[in-house]
Legacy VTK file of the C-alpha trace (Angstrom):
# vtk DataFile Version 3.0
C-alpha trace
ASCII
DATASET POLYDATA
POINTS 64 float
124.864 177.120 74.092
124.634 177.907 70.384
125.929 181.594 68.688
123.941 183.153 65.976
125.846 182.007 63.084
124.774 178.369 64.174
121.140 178.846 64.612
121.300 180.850 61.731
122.972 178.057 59.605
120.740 175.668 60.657
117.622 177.524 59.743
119.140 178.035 56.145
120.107 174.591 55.849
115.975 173.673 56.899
114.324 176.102 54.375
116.779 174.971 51.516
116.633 171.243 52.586
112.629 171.656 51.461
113.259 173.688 48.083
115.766 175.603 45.716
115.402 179.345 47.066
117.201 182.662 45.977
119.175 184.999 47.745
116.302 187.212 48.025
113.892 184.668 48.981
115.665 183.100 51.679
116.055 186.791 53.084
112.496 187.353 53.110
111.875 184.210 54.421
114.476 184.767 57.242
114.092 188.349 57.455
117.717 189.081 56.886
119.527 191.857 54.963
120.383 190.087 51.353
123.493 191.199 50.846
124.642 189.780 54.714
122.835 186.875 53.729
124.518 186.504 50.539
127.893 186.549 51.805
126.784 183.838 54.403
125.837 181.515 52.008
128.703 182.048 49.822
130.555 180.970 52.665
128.594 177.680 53.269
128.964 177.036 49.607
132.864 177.190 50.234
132.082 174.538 53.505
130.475 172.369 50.449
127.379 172.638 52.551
125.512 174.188 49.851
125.048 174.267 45.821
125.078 177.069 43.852
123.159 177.200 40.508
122.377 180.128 37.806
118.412 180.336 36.811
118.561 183.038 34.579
120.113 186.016 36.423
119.239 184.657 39.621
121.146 182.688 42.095
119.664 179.633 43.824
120.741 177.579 46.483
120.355 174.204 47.680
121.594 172.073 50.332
124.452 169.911 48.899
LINES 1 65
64 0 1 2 3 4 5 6 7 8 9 10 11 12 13 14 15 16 17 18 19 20 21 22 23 24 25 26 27 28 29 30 31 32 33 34 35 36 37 38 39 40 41 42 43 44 45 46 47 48 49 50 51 52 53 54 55 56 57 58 59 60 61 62 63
């Protein structure tokens, strides 16, 4: 049986394995709060699961 943060992680990892996305985007997309959702992906960035990149002021992610 899979927990939230896992079926949550693997959704991010399948909208970001198709295209770069913001923090905001991916929140839309997943209709989470962005700031929860930013601290999430920090995290997975920390598990080198993601990438991290500056495009202008925002921040995108990818899968790594």
């Amino acid at each position: 049986m899979e927990d939230g943060s896992d079926t949550l992680e693997n959704k991010i990892i399948e909208e970001l394995s198709d295209e770069l996305m913001s923090v905001s985007q991916l929140a839309d997309r997943l209709d989470e709060r962005r700031d929860f959702l930013a601290g999430y992906l920090e995290c997975l960035r920390d598990q080198n699961k993601l990438e991290k990149m500056e495009v202008g002021k925002a921040h995108v992610f990818t899968v790594d």
